[in-house]
N, C-alpha and C positions, 0 to 999 in steps of 0.2 A: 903707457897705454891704460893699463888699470888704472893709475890714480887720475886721469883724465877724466875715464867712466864715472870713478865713484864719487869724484867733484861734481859730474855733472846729476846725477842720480841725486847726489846728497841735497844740494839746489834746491832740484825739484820735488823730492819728497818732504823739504821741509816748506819749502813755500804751499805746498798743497796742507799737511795738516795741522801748519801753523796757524790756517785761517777758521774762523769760528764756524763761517759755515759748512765746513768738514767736519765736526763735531757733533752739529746740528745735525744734519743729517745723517751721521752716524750712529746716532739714537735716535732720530726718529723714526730711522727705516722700519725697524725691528717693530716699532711699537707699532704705525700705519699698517704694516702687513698685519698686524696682530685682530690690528679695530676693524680691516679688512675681512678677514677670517670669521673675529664673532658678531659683526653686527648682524648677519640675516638673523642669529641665536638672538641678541640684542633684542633687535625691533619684533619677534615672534613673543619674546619673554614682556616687551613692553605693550605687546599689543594690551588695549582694553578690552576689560570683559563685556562681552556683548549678549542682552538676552533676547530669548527668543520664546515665542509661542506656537504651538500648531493645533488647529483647529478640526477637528474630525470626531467621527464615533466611535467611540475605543481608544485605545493610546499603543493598536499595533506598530503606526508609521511614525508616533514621537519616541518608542522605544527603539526603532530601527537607528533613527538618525540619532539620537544620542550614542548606538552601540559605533554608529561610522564617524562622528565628532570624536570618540576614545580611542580612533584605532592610532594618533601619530602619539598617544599618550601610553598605551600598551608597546609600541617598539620603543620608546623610551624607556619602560620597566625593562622589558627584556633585555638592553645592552646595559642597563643596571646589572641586573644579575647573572648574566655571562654574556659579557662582549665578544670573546673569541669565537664562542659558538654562533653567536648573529652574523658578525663577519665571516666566519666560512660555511653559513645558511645551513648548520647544524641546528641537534637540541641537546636540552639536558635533563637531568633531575628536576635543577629548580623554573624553568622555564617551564615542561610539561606539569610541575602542579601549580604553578600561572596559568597557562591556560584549560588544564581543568578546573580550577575555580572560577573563572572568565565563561566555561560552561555551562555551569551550574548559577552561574547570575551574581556571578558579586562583580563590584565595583572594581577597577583598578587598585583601588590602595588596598581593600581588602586582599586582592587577589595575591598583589605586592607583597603582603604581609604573612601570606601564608607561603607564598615561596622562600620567605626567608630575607627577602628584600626591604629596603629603606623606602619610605613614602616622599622622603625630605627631598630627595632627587628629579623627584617627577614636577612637570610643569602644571598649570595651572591652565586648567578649559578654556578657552576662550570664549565660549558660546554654552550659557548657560540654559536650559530652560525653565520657565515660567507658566504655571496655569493662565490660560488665555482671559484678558479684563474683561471681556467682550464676545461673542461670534460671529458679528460681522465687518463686513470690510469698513461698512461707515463708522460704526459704532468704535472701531479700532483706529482709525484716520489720528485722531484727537491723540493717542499715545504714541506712533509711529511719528507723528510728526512733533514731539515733544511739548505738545502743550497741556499734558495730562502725562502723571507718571505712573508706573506699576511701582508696589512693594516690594522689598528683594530684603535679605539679612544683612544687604550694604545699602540700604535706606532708598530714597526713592530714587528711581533710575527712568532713561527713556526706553522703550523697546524699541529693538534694532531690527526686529522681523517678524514679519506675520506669514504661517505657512495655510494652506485652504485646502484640505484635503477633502474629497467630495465624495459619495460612495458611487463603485462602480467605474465606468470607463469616462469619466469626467476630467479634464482639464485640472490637473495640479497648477494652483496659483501661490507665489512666491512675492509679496508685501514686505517693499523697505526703500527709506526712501536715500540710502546708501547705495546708488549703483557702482561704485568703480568696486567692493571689497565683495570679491564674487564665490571666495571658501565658501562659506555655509550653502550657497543655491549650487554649487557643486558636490556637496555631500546630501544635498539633499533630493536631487539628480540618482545618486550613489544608493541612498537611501530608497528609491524608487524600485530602480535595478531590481536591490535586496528582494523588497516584498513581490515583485512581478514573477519572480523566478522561483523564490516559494510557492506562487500560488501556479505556477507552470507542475512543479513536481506535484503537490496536490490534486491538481484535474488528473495529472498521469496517475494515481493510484499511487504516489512514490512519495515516502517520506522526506524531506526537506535535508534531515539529517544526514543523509545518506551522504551527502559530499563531505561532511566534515567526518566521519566515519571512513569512507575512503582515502579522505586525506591520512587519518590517524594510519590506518592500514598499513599506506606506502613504503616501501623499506626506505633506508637510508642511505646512499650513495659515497664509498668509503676510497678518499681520493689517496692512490698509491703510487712512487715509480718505478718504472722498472729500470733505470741505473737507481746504484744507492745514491740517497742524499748525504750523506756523512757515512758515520764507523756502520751504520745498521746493513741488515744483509739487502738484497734486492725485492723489490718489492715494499721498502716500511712505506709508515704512513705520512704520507704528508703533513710537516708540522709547519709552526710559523719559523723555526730557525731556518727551512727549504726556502720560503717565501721573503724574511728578511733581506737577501740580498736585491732584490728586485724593487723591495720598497727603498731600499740605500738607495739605488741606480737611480732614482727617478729624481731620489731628494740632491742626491751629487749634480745632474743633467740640470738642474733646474736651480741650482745654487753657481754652476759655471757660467750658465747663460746670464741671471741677474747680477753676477759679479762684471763679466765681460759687456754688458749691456749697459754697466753702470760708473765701471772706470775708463772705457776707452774716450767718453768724452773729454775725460781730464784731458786726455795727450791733443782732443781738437782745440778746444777752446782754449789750450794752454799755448798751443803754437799758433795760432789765429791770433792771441795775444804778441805773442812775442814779434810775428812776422809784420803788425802794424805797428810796434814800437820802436822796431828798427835795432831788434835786441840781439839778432843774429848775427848783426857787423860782428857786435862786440865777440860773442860766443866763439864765433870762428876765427879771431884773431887767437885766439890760447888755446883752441881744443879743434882737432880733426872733425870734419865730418861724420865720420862713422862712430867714432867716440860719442860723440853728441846724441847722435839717435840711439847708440847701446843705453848710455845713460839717461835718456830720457823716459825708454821704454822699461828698464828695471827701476826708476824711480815711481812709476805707478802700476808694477807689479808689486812694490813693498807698502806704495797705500791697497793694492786691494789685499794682500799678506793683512796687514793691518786690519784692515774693516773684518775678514775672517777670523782673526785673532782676538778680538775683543766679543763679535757674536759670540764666537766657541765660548769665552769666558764665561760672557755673561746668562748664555745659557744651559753651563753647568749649574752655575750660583743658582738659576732660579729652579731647576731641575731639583739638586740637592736642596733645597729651602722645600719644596713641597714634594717631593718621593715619598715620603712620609702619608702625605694627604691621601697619595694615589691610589684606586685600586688594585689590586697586584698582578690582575692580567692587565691591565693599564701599565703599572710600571714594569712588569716581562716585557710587554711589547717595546715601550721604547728601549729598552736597555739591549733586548735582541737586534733590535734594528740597528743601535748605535753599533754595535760588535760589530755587525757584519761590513759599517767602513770600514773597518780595519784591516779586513782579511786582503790579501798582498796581492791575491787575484783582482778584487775590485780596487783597490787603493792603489795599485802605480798604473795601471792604466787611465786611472783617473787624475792623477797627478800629473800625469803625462800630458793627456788631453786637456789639462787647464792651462799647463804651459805653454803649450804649440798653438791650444787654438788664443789664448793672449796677446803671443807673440803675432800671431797674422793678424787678428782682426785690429791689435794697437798700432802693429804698421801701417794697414790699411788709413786708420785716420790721422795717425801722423801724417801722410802723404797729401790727404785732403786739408788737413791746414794747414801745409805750406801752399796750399794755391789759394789759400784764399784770406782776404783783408777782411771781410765783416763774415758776421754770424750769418747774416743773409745768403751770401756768396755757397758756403758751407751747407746752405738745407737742401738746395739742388742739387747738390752732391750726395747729401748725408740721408736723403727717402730712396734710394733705395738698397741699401745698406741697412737699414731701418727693415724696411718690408723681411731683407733676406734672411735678418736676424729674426724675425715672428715665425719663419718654418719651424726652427728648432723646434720652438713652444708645443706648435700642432702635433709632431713626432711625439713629442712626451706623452702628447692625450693617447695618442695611437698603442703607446709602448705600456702606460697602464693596461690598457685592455688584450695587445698579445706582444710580450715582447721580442717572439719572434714570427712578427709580422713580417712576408717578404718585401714591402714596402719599404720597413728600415733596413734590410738588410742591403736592399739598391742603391738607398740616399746614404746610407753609411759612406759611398765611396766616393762621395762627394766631396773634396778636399773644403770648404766652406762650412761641411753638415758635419762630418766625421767627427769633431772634438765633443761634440755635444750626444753623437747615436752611438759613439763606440762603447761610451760609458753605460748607456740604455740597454745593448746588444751582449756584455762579456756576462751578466751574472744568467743570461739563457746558456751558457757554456760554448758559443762558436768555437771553428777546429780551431788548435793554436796558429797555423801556416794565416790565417786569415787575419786573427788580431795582429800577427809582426807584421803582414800587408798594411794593415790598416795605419800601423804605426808610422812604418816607413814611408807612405804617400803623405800620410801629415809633416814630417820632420822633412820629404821633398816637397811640398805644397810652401810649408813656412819657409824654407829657403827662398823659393824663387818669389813669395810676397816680398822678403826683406830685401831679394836683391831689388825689385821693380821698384820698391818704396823709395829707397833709399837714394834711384835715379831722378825719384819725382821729384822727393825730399828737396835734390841737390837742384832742380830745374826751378822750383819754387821759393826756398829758401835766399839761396846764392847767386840767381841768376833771373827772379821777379819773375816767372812766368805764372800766369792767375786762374780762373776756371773757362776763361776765353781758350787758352792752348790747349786745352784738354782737347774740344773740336778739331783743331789742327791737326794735331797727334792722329787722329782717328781716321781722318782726312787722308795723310801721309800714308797709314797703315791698310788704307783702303785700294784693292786692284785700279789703274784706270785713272786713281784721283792722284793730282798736283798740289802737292801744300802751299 
């Protein structure tokens, strides 16, 4: 019986990563998710500088909107100079003499600079300003629309916007002849805000400052539990080694789904292949039935072993190649997070759950391509299976934000959802009686899939029935109806 299986496994695992576009896509995964990830960083870093003028008496409302064009430039110093405290909406030493410099009127990089921070990190304005060529709308027409340039230290350029600020309760007007790129007439919107609400506290008798004074005032909100998190007594503080496992759960939840998302086709489009070439005669003259689908289904749980195998590699390589570069609560955080897969509590139930839910959703499409002769046949099957698979996804958003949401804790007992929220739900601590529930309805769930599959398998397979008899079936199953 075994060496049945491991002939048949052995087959199929090499005809799957013998072919080049197994390869291909084994590196290119990594990289798409990658370009994925930085291009909004990309296209914000590639934006072009764009300048701007604003027209009025004074330079109250061109200094406002300059301080609201710096503010996505100031959150970028601050996770410069402590990340951790941005992330858990702390401060520190070096971030409060950033923003008391940022007080007192310096610039970003100055500010940067006195905190102790690097300037080389911070991006580049996108919207610069310019003393105004002109102060009117006609007299500005002619450089707005590129047929006359302003001067700039990067030589002549076009102006991207003209602002008209008028004294009094006048109509703000906003001149460009760029409508869809709406940032700037949003911060300058933002910018309005600003000075209306200053001039609100003014008429009140009330300093302006007063809110940021308030603000400094506020105490700080110091997050504790009351079970201990580890060796400390009850009560410690909240650290990121507490929070680590939860950032694991989501990256585990969401590397099950895109692994199960991403090999189960092999097992359709592999038997879809074989059931039009007439490969099965052959198969089942030398190997059982059930042989066949064991080995079928462990030969692309050893491609996706494989595809995890080589990510892990190659993501230690590029880890270790720049750890070095990292800043060091940048590399704490990854290196706590990687720890806490390991801890036995999150890791066998995860191990668990990548197995069982494998083993159902591969049988699931095993079963769909034995009914079916084309690709075709197989999509009217295979939406909504598709759809069922996008909840998980949704759960994961839910589970950043509480992971113990009662919502997960319901869908949890979903035989379908369980492999994917069990892993979401163990690092919030659920009682034990409930994770062995949760285990045992998967490991009975995955049983009664492989039994049902393995019925269809054989009705498909060895006996030609197509996505026509599925209606039958349903038919037969149905009170009242006559197949």
């Amino acid at each position: 019986m075994m060496r049945s299986i491991y002939l048949v496994a052995r087959r199929d695992y090499l005809g799957y990563v013998q072919a080049w576009g197994f390869w291909l896509g084994l590196l290119l995964t990594p990289v798409l998710m990658g370009v994925g990830m930085m291009a909004p960083s990309w296209a914000a870093a590639s934006q072009p500088t764009r300048y701007y003028t604003v027209i009025e008496d004074g330079n109250a409302f061109a200094e406002v909107l300059r301080s609201e064009l710096d503010k996505e430039r100031e959150q970028v110093a601050r996770m410069t100079l402590d990340p951790l405290a941005v992330m858990n909406n702390e401060t520190s030493e070096a971030i409060e003499t950033f923003d008391a410099a940022l007080d007192e009127g310096a610039s970003v990089e100055v500010a940067l600079e006195r905190a102790g921070g690097s300037t080389v990190d911070l991006p580049q304005s996108d919207f610069i300003y310019v003393e105004p060529p002109a102060r009117t709308s006609e007299a500005l027409q002619p450089y707005l629309l590129g047929e006359r340039s302003i001067e700039t230290p990067n030589g002549p350029q076009t102006l991207f916007a003209a602002i008209f600020v008028p004294e009094g309760d006048g109509e703000i007007e906003y001149w460009s002849e760029n409508i869809t790129a709406q940032s700037l007439r949003g911060k300058v919107q933002a910018a309005e805000q600003t000075l209306t609400e200053r001039r609100v506290f003014e008429e009140a008798g009330v300093s302006p400052r007063i809110l940021n004074e308030a603000e400094n005032r506020a105490r700080t909100v110091s997050e504790k539990r009351a079970r201990p998190p580890s060796a400390a007594g009850a009560g410690a503080q909240v650290t990121l080694a507490d929070r680590a496992p939860f950032f694991a759960a989501v990256m585990m939840a969401f590397l099950l789904w895109f692994l199960i998302f991403s090999v189960v086709n092999y097992l359709l489009m592999g038997t879809i292949e074989e059931r039009s070439n007439k490969i099965f005669d052959s198969l089942l003259t030398s190997v059982k039935l059930p042989h066949m689908l064991a080995g079928k289904l462990l030969a692309v749980l050893a491609v996706a072993l494989t595809l995890m195998a080589v990510w892990a590699i190659g993501a230690a390589v590029v880890v270790n190649m720049f750890s070095s570069a990292m800043p060091a609560d940048m590399r704490e955080t990854l290196f706590t997070v990687i720890s806490a897969v390991a801890r036995p509590s999150l890791l066998v139930p995860a191990v668990l759950s990548f197995v069982l839910g494998y083993l159902m959703y591969g049988a699931v499409f095993l079963a769909l391509g034995s009914l079916c002769d084309t690709i075709q046949e197989a999509q009217t099957l295979m939406t909504p299976l598709i759809v069922l698979l996008m909840v998980p996804m949704f759960m994961i958003v839910v589970a950043i934000n509480d992971a113990e949401s009662p919502i997960l804790s319901v869908m949890s007992w979903v035989p379908v959802f369980t492999p994917f929220l069990l892993i979401l739900r163990v690092p919030a601590g659920p009682p034990l009686w409930e994770v062995a529930g949760l285990l045992v309805l998967m490991i009975a769930a995955t049983l009664l899939v492989l039994w049902l599959a393995a019925r269809v398998y054989r009705a498909g397979a060895v006996h030609g029935a197509g996505v026509g008899d599925v209606g039958k079936w349903f038919a037969k199953a149905l009170p009242g109806k006559k197949g």
